[in-house]
Every structure is written in C-alpha cells, then in structure tokens.
BAKEKE-713394 format. One line per 10 residues: number of its first residue (from 1); their letters; for each residue x, y, z of C-alpha. Coordinates in steps of 0.001 Angstrom, whole numbers, plus 500000, padded with zeros to 6 digits. Layout:
BEGIN
NUM = A = X:Y:Z; ...;
END
This chain:
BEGIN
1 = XXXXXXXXXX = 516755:501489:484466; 516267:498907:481939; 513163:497861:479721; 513002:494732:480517; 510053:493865:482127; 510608:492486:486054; 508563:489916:487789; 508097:489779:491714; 506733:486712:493235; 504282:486383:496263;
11 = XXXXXXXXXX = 507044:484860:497960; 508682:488143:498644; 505146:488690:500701; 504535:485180:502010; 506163:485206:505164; 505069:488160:506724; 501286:487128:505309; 501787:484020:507312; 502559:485679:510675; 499836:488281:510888;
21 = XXXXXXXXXX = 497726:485611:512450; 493739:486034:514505; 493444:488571:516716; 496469:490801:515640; 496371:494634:514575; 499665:494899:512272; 500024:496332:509011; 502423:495060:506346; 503441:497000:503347; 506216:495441:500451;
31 = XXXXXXXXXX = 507525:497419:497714; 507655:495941:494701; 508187:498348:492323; 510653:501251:493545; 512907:503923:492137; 514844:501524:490982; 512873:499917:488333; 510655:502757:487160; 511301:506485:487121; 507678:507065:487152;
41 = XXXXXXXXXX = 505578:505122:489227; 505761:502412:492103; 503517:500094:493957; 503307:496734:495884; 501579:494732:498234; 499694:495599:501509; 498470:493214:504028; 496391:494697:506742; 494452:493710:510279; 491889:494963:512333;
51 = XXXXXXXXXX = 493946:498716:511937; 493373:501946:510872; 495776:503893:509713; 495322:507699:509630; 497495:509790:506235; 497640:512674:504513; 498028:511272:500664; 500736:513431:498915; 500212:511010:495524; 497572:509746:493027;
61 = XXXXXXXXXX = 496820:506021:494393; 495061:503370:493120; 494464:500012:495100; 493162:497185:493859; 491896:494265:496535; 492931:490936:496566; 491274:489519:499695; 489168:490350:502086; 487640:493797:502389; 489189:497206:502479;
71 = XXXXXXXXXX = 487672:500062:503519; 489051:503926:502973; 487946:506402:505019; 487790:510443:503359; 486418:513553:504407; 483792:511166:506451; 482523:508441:503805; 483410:505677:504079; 485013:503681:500893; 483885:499610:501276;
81 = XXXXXXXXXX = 486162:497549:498757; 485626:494305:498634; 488070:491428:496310; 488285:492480:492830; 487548:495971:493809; 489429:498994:492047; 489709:502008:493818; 491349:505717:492705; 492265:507991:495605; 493897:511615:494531;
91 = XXXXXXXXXX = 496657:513198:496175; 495747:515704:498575; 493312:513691:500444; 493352:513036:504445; 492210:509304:504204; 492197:506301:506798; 493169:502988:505518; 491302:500374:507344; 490703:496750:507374; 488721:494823:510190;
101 = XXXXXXXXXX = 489830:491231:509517; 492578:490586:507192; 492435:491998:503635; 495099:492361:501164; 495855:494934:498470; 497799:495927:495756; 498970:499818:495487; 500153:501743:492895; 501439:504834:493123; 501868:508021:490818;
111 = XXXXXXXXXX = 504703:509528:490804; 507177:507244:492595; 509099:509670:494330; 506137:510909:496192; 507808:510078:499749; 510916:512322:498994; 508477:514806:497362; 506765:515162:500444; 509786:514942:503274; 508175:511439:504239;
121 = XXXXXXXXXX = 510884:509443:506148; 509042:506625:507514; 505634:504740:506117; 503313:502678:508577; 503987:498669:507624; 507262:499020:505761; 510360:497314:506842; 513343:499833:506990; 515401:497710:504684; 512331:498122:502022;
131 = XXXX = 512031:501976:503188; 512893:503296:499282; 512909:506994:499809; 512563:508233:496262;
END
C-alpha cells in the first residue's frame, strides 16, 4: 500500500446505474476502496431500488446519500435519509437497508476487513469479481 492518494471515477458505477431502470428491485454495490488501497477502512458506492435488504452489521458504517432517499430500518425505527444526508450505523446492529425508488449512497466502512472478520462470503449487490474478502 502506497500513500498516494487514488481517485475512482463514477464511471466505474455508470453502467450498472444506467440499467437499474422503472419498475426494477435490484441492488448494486461497487467497491471502491478495498484491502488493497487501505489497511484500515473501505467504502464505495450503492445504488438501490424498491428493495429491502435484511443484515446483521458486523462493522461501524457510515453512509452518506447522494440521490434519492434512503431509509435504514433498526430495532423498529425507521432511519429516513434524504440527499446530503449523513448517517452513522454501529456494528452489531440487525438493520434493513431500503430504498423505494432509486437512491444512491456512498458507504464507508470501519475496519475494512470486516467481511473476513465475520466469515461473510457473499454481500447482496456485489459482483463476484468486486467480492474483496478482506
């Protein structure tokens, strides 16, 4: 690991944006920062629609809403996000990630191993070739 700082662009994202069109339920997550560019933390981009997505949060999370409206679910209240909105979830939560119409969101996550941590072999919306274990 380097530190030099690294730039993703929306491109990496844009396609899959595109194709999650009216009237679909999908869910599509993009690592951007993995393992292999920080040793402590990672994040990326989420696009979700009209889903809800039921997890048990084994890492400190905080999203940060970049369109539409996001709404987290925890022990029963109910989280509304809207753009611009910054929200903290801790680890050891059972949340619901849900979107009605299309919203998208950017994740960060603390620490960036958390899906070896926590046995985790496969995560709702990400590709297998993005799949980044640690």
């Amino acid at each position: 690991m380097g530190n030099a700082p690294k730039l993703m662009k929306w491109d990496l994202v844009e396609d899959r944006y595109n194709k999650i069109s009216e009237g679909d339920s999908d869910t599509y997550i993009k690592p951007m920062v993995t393992s292999a560019f920080s040793d402590t933390m990672c994040g990326g981009i989420n696009v979700l629609k009209n889903i809800k997505i039921p997890w048990d949060l084994t890492c400190d999370e905080i999203i940060y809403v970049l369109e539409g409206t996001f709404r987290l679910v925890c022990e029963g209240q109910e989280y509304i996000c809207d753009r611009g909105d910054v929200l903290f979830i801790p680890k050891d939560n059972h949340i619901s990630y849900e979107a009605d119409d299309r919203c998208v969101i950017f994740y960060a996550a603390y620490p960036h191993n958390w899906k070896q941590l926590a046995g985790i072999t496969q995560v709702p919306g990400i590709d297998p070739d993005d799949f980044v274990a640690g």
